[in-house]
C-alpha positions, 0 to 999 in steps of 0.5 A, spaced: 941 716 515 936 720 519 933 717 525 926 714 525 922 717 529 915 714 528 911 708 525 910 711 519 916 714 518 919 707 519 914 703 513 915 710 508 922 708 509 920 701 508 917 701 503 922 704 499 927 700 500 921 694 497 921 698 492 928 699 490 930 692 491 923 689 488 921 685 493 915 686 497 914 683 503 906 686 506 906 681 511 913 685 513 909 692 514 903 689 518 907 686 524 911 693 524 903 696 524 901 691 529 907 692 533 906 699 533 899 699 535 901 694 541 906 699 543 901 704 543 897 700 547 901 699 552 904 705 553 897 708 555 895 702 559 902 704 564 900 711 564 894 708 567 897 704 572 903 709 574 897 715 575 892 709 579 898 708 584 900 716 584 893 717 587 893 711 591 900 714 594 896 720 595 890 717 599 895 714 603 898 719 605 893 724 606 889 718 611 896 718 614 896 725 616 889 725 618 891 720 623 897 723 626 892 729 626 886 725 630 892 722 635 895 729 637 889 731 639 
């Protein structure tokens, strides 16, 4: 078996198995697509968080030099 590499990938497979065994399960595949959805979510929402604190770091710092800067002086 090859790897999964995305969601769809993952309910393709999915729902070939369902089809191979004759069973169904559709709740099955919308808790994969709401995890899926969820995951994107926070993926996006770290992003956002790891840029925020990059650009605080920044300020910081270029606050920092400016001091140093204004001290020597």
């Amino acid at each position: 078996m090859k790897a999964i590499l995305s969601t769809e990938e993952a309910l393709n497979r999915l729902e070939q198995l369902c089809q191979a065994s004759q069973i169904q399960d559709i709740e099955l595949m919308k808790y994969i697509e709401h995890q899926a959805a969820e995951n994107e979510q926070l993926k996006l929402t770290l992003h956002k968080l790891r840029t925020t604190i990059a650009q605080k770091g920044n300020t910081i710092s270029s606050m920092h030099s400016k001091l140093t800067d204004a001290l020597r002086e």
